[in-house]
Every structure is written in structure tokens, then in C-alpha cells.
C-alpha positions, -999 to 999 in steps of 0.1 A, spaced: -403 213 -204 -403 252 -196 -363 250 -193 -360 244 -230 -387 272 -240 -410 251 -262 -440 276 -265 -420 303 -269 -400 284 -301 -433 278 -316 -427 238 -311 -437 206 -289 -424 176 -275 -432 158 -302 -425 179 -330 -387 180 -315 -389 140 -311 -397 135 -345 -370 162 -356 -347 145 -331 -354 112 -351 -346 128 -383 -313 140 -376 -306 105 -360 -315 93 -396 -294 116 -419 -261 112 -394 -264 68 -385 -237 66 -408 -211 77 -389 -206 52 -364 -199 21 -388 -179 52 -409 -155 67 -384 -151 29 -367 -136 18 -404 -117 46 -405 -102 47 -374 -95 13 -372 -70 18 -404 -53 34 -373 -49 -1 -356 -76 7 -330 -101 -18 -327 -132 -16 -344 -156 -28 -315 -143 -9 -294 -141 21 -319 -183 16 -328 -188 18 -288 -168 48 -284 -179 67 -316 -217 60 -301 -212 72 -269 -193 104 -280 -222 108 -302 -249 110 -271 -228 125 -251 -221 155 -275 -254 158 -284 -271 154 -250 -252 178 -237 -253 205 -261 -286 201 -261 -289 206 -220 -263 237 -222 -270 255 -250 -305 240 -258 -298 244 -298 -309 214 -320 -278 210 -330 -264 173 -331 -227 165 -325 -204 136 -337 -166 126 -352 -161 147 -376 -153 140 -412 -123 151 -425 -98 150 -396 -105 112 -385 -94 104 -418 -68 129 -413 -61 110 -378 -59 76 -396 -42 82 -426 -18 106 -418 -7 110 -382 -10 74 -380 -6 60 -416 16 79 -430 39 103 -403 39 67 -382 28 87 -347 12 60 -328 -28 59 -322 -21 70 -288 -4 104 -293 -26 112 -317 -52 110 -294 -28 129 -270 -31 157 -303 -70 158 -303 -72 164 -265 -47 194 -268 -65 206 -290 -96 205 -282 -81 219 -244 -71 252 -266 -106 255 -287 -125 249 -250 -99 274 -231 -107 301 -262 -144 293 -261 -143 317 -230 -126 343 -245 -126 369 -275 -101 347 -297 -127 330 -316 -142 363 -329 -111 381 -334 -97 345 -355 -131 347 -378 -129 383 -384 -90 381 -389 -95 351 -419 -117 357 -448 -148 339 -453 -138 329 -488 -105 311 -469 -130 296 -449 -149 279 -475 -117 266 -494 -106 247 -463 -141 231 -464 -135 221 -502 -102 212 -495 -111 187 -468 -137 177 -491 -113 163 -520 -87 152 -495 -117 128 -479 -129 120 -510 -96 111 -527 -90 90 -497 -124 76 -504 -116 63 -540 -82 50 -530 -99 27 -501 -123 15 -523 -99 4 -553 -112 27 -575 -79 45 -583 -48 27 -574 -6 34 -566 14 36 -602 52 37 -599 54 60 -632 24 79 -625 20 79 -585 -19 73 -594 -43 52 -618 -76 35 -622 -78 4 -601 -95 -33 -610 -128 -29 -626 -125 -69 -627 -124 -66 -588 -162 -74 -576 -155 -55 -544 -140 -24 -563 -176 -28 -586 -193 -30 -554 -183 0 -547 -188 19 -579 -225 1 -574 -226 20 -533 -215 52 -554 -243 52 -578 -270 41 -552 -256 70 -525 -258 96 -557 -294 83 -560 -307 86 -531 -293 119 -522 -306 134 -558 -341 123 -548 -338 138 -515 -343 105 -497 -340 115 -458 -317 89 -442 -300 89 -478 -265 77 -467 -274 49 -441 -301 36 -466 -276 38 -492 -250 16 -471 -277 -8 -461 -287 -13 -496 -255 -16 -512 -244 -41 -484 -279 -61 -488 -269 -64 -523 -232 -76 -513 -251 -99 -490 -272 -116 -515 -246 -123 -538 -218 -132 -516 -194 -107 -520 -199 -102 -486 -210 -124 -453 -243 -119 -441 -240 -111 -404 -251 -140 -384 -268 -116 -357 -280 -82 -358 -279 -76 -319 -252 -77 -291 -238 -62 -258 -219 -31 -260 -179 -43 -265 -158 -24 -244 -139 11 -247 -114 2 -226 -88 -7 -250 -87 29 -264 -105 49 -238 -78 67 -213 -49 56 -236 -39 90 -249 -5 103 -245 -2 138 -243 34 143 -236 40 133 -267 18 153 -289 38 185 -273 67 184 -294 75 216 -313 70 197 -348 33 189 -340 23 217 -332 14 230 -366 -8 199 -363 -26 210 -333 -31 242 -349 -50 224 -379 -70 203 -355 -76 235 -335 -89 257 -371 -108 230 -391 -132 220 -358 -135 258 -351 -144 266 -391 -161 231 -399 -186 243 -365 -187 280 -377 -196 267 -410 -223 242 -398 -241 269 -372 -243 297 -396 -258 271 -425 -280 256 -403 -286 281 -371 -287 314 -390 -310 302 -417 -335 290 -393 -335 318 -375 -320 302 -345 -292 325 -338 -290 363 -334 -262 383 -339 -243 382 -301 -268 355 -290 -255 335 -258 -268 301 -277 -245 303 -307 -216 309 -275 -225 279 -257 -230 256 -287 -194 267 -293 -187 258 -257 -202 223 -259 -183 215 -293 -152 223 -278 -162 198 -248 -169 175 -269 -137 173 -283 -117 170 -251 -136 142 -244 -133 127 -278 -97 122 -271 -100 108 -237 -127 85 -248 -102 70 -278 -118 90 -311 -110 121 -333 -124 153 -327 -160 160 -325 -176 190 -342 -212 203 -353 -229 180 -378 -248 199 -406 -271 170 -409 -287 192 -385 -308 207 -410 -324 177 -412 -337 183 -376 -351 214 -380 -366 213 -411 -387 190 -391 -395 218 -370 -369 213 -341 -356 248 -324 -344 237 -292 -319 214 -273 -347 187 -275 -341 180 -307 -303 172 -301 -314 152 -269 -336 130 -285 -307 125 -313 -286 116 -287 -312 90 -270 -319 71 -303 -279 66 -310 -278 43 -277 -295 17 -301 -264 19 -323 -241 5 -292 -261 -27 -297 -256 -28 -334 -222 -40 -335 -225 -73 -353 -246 -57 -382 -219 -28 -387 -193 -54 -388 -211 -73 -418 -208 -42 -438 -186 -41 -468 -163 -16 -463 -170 -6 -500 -204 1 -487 -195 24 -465 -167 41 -481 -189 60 -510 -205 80 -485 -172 96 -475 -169 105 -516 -204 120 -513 -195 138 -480 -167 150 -499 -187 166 -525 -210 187 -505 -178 197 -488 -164 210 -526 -197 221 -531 -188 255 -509 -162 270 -536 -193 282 -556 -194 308 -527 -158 315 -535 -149 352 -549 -121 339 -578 -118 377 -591 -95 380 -555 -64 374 -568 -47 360 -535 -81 342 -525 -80 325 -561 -45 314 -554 -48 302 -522 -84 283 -527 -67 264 -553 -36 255 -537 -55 247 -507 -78 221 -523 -47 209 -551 -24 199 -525 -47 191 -492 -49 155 -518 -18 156 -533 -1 161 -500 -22 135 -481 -21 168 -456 -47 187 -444 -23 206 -425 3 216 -457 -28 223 -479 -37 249 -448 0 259 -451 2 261 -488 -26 286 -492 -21 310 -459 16 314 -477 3 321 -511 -27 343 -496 0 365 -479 27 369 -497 0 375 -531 -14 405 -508 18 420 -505 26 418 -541 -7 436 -549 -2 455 -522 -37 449 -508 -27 459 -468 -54 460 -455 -58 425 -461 -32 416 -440 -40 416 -402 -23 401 -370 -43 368 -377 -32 365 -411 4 372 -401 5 346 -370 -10 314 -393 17 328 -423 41 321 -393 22 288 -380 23 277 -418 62 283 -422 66 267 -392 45 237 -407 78 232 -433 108 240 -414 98 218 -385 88 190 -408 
């Protein structure tokens, strides 16, 4: 166990097992999660629990062997439903070339992992902008939460309104709400799969929802989404703006997730190799996300989970890894879940995610301007990628008004371009 420098991180095998288990916990939920959301894509959910699973283990495992951080690696939130709803739902690009757009993607954010770009792109984009993309995501997840769960509804006059509180599965999921709030508030580790497997125990028992008639079964198959990417077709000019917002929310949503989880626990020094390869293995992770048939894969912050239990090496992620090969046998339980079990936990993910615009500097007057734009219209758009374009424009043309140059780098010029682009090829 020399390789992964136990003694000298002050831990043992069994103090990165347990943390290993932890961050196993805290993250269950998002196999049964990203298989109901990706399905709304028309990809089958078996197949889609089997493939988020192995992503999972594979991501994790081998972060864990390269860079030999704790840090655990999944789907990530925000741009499956991004994946589903949009590409798929509502620009009508089939499942396929959408996988096609997460490989290319994830190609550019592994090619860059080698070079200087990633530095020179963080340094080039305020840390405030960084932030309102996470809050951004965070209502355009959670909006997309509340409208799958009935909670708010289409309204010719209105576009929007509250849904059927008569509806039992619409209560149900006002009950999943409140029991997710509850658990998290207490600090309940696990919170959001104990909250699914409560709120679906309760569904269960009072048959708004069958009971699954087995817990256990074989893997189902990948092969009806593994391999099927097209990636001719994501290379047209007008998606490229899309690649582009792939390509910035895994390499921010990562950023994000190593400096709250890494830096705070000491793991990472300024220039250290580990924070590079983590990097590395989340880009990885992502090419093979779209090869495997599922969105991209980025750094999960339920990592702290993990090494608040003491992990500090790759372990930790390896062991996460190892206990999610129990999930590819769970597929008959996940498909008794409600899905308005599951869907309040994207509305809670969704909060932390807002949560981050208390770090936000509002007394910027192109920062204010484009933090609220960004989060406004990321919803109202049903865009990630226009809410990104919404705010970069706003940012730079308020920094010229103010004339506040040296604001304005090469980076900030290029996404300006990428984000008028995002319009006129539209």
C-alpha cells in the first residue's frame, strides 16, 4: 500500500475504507437520478443504471490509481439534464449526437489537460463568473426539478403556474421535498439516498407506487447505448457553442469541487502534480462517458464526505468505486422508485449549487449584471449555454462602458465571441 503513501498522509487502510464507504453513501443517488433523467432522452433506463454504474467505478478507480486523490467521480448534475431536456427535448438532436457532443468535448478538456489552457482559461474568467455559472446551473436543475415533479405547470397566459396539489404523486413529491430538507438540515450522512428510500417506502405502503417485486438482478446490458455516439454530427458549426458549454461547466464544476474539497483539506498545494492529474482523470472520464452512452462525468463534491472521514489518498476513491459495483445489481429496486422520489434531490442539489452567489462581489457592476442574467435566463431559456452567453455579453460590453480594461483579457474577449456566436448560429 506504499504506492498510495498511507503513512505519510497520516491514514490507513481502513480509515480510507470507511471514508470510501462514506462518499459511496452521500453520492448512491446518482445512479437511479441520472438513469431517470437520461431516459427522458429516450435511452433506456436499464441500460442507462448499468452504464451510469460503471462510469462511476471506472472514474473513480482510476482517479484514484492516477492521481491517488480521494476524490470520487460520476455524471454530473446539471449538464445530463441539460443533455435530456435540451439537446434532446427541446433542440430535437437525437440521443446519439448528443453523445457524439460529450465525447468532443470531453476529447478538448483531455487534449487541454496537457497543456497551459486550463490555467490561462481560470485566470482569464473571474472567480465571481465562476460561481454564478454554479448558481445558474443550480436554478436551471432545480426549475427542471419542479416542473418534473408537477409542482409548477405550462400556462398558455402565463408560460408557468402551480401544478395539482389534488395530484397524490405531485404531494408525493412535495412530501420527498420536505423529508430531503430534513435530512440534510440534520446533517444525516447518506441524506439524499435515505431521503429517496424513505419517501418511496412511504409511496410503497400506500400505493401510490408498486413495490418492487425483487431487490436483486443481473446487470442489463449497455449495449443499446454504449458505442452508439455519432460524432460527425455534433461537428456542425451551430453546436459548437454547445461543446464549448460542455467543455467550461465540467472544467469549472471540477475546479469548483477540488478547491472546496482538496484545498480545504489540505490536499492540494499550489502547482501540485495531484490537483494535474485529478484534472487529467476527469477529463478521461468524460471521453469515456460518451462512448459508454452517458453525459459528462466531473468531480463530485460529495467528496467531502470522504475525507471528513479521514481519507487523503486515491484509496478512498477506489473503495468508492468498489462499493458502486453493488449498484449494477440493484436494478429492480431503482425501477420501483417513484420518480417524485427521486426528483427532489435534484431541487436540493440545486440549492447548494445557488448557494455559491453568497461568495459573489454584487458591488462589481458588470459581475452583478452578468451573475444575474446568468442565473435569470439559464431557467428561463431552458439553456445553460444562452445563460453562459447572456452574462459573458453583459460582463463585456458593462466593462467597456465603465471602462474597467483591465478587466478585459484575450479569454474574456474569445467566450464574448463564442457567446455571439451562440445567437447568430442559432
Amino acid at each position: 500500500m506504499d504506492f498510495f503513501k498511507l503513512k505519510s498522509n497520516g491514514t490507513t487502510v481502513t480509515t480510507e475504507a470507511r471514508a470510501g464507504f462514506t462518499t459511496f453513501l452521500t453520492m448512491l443517488y446518482i445512479v437511479p437520478l441520472n438513469a431517470l433523467i437520461l431516459s427522458a432522452a429516450g435511452m433506456p433506463y436499464d441500460a442507462l443504471v448499468t452504464a451510469t454504474a460503471l462510469i462511476t467505478i471506472i472514474a473513480c478507480i482510476g482517479n484514484g490509481f492516477w492521481a491517488n486523490t480521494p476524490i470520487a467521480m460520476s455524471t454530473g448534475m446539471g449538464l445530463n439534464a441539460y443533455f435530456a431536456f435540451v439537446l434532446v427535448g427541446q433542440m430535437h438532436i437525437p440521443w446519439q449526437s448528443a453523445l457524439g457532443i460529450v465525447f468532443v468535448s470531453g476529447m478538448i478538456f483531455l487534449i487541454l489537460s496537457f497543456t497551459k489552457f486550463r490555467t490561462w482559461m481560470i485566470n482569464s474568467i473571474s472567480e465571481d463568473l465562476r460561481r454564478a455559472i454554479s448558481a445558474g446551473i443550480g436554478t436551471f436543475i432545480a426549475f427542471i426539478g419542479l416542473k418534473q415533479m408537477g409542482v409548477i405547470a405550462d400556462n398558455e397566459t402565463t408560460l408557468v403556474t402551480l401544478g395539482n396539489f389534488h395530484d397524490k404523486s405531485v404531494l408525493l413529491g412535495i412530501l420527498g421535498l420536505l423529508v430531503v430538507i430534513l435530512f440534510y438540515v440534520k446533517k444525516v450522512k447518506g441524506a439524499f439516498i435515505f431521503a429517496i428510500i424513505t419517501t418511496s417506502v412511504i409511496a410503497w405502503i400506500f400505493g401510490i407506487s408498486d413495490s418492487p417485486k425483487e431487490i436483486f438482478s443481473l446487470p442489463a446490458s449497455v449495449a443499446p447505448i454504449a458505442f452508439e455516439l455519432d460524432i460527425l454530427s455534433a461537428l456542425k458549426l451551430s453546436l459548437i457553442p454547445v461543446i464549448i458549454t460542455f467543455f467550461i461547466t465540467d472544467l469549472f464544476d471540477t475546479l469548483g469541487t477540488l478547491a472546496g474539497v482538496g484545498f480545504r483539506a489540505g490536499l492540494f498545494k499550489k502547482g501540485s502534480r495531484e490537483l494535474e492529474k485529478t484534472l487529467e482523470a476527469d477529463a478521461a472520464a468524460s471521453v469515456i462517458s460518451g462512448i459508454i452512452g452517458v453525459s459528462t462525468t466531473t468531480s463530485f463534491v460529495e467528496s467531502a464526505s470522504g475525507v471528513e472521514e479521514g481519507g487523503r489518498t486515491g484509496l478512498t476513491a477506489i473503495f468508492t468505486g468498489l462499493f458502486f459495483l453493488l449498484t449494477l445489481f440493484l436494478i429492480p429496486l431503482f425501477k420501483a422508485i417513484p420518480p417524485n422520489a427521486i426528483y427532489p434531490v435534484l431541487i436540493m442539489v440545486g440549492v447548494l449549487m445557488f448557494a455559491e452567489l453568497r461568495h459573489i462581489n454584487f458591488d462589481d457592476k458588470g459581475v452583478a449584471i452578468a451573475a444575474f442574467l446568468i442565473v435569470i435566463l439559464m431557467p428561463l431559456t431552458y439553456s445553460i449555454t444562452y445563460g453562459l452567453a447572456f452574462g459573458f455579453i453583459a460582463y463585456t460590453i458593462t466593462k467597456l462602458l465603465t471602462k474597467e480594461f483591465k478587466d478585459i483579457n484575450i479569454g474574456v474577449i474569445l467566450l464574448f465571441i463564442i457567446s455571439v456566436m451562440a445567437f447568430v448560429v442559432h
